[in-house]
C-alpha positions as a Markdown table, in Angstrom:
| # | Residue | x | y | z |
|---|---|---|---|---|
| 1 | Unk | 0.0 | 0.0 | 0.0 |
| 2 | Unk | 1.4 | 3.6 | -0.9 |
| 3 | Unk | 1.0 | 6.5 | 0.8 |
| 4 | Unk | -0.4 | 8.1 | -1.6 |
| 5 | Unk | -4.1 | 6.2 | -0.7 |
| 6 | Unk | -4.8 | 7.2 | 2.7 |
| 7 | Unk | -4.0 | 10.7 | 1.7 |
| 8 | Unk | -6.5 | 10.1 | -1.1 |
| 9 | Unk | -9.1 | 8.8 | 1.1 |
| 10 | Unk | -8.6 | 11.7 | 3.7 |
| 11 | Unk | -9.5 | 14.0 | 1.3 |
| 12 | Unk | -12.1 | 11.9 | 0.3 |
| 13 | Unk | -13.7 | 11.4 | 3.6 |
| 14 | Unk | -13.4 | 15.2 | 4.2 |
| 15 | Unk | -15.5 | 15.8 | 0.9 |
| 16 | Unk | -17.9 | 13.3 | 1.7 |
| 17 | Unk | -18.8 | 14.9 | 5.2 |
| 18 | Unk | -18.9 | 18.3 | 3.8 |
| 19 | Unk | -21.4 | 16.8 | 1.3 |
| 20 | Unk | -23.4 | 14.6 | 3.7 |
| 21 | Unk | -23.8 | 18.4 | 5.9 |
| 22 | Unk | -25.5 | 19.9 | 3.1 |
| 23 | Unk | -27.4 | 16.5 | 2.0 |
| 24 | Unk | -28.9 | 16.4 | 6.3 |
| 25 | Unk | -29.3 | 20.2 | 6.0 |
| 26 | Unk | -31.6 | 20.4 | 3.1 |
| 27 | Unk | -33.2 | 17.2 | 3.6 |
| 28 | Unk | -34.6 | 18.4 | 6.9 |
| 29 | Unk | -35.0 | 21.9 | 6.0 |
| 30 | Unk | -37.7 | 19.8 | 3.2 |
| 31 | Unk | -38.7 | 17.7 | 6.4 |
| 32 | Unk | -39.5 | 20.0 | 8.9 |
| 33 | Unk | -40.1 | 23.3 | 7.1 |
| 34 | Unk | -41.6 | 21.8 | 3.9 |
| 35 | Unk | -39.0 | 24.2 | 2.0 |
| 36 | Unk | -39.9 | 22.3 | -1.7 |
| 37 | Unk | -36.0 | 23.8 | -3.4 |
| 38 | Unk | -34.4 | 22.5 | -0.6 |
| 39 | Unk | -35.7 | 18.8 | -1.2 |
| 40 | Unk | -34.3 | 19.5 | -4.9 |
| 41 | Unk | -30.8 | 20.8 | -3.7 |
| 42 | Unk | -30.9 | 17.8 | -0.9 |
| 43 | Unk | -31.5 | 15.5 | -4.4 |
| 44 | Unk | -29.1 | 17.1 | -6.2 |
| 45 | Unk | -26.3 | 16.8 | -3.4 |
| 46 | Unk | -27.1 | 12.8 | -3.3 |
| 47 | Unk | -26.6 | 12.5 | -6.8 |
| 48 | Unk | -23.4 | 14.3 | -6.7 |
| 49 | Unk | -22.5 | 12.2 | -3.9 |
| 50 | Unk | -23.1 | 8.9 | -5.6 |
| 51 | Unk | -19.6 | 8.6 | -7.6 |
| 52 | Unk | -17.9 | 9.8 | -4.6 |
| 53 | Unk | -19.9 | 7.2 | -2.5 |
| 54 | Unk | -18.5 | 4.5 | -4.8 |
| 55 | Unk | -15.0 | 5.5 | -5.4 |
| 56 | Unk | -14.6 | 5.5 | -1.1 |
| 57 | Unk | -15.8 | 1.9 | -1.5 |
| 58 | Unk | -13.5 | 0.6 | -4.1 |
| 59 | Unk | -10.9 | 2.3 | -2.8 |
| 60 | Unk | -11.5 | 0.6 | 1.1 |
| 61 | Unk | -11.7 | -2.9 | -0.6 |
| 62 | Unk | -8.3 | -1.9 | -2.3 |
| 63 | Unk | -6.9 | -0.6 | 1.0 |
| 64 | Unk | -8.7 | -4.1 | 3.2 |
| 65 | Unk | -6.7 | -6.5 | 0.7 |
| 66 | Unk | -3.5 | -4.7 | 0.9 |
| 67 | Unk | -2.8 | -3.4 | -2.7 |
């Protein structure tokens, strides 16, 4: 394993929970205010979190086999 990946996945991590803050903040803005564009920005942040999502898990199954 190089060093290189758990920089990469720091970064990724840290993009990921600055995503997932906006995804919760919308989402219950929708929830509890029934604010209608900020369902569609929570949508739109989940979406834009999806390749991100799967990247983290390709690279952890990389990093849990030791390659």
């Amino acid at each position: 394993m190089t060093t290189i990946k758990p920089f990469i996945m720091r970064e990724l991590i840290g993009q990921l929970e600055i995503e997932m803050e906006k995804f919760l903040r919308n989402a219950k803005s929708q929830l509890d205010g029934g604010n209608k564009a900020a369902g569609l920005r929570a949508r739109r942040v989940s979406i834009d979190m999806e390749p991100k999502l799967k990247l983290f898990r390709k690279m952890s199954l990389e990093m849990a086999k030791g390659k």
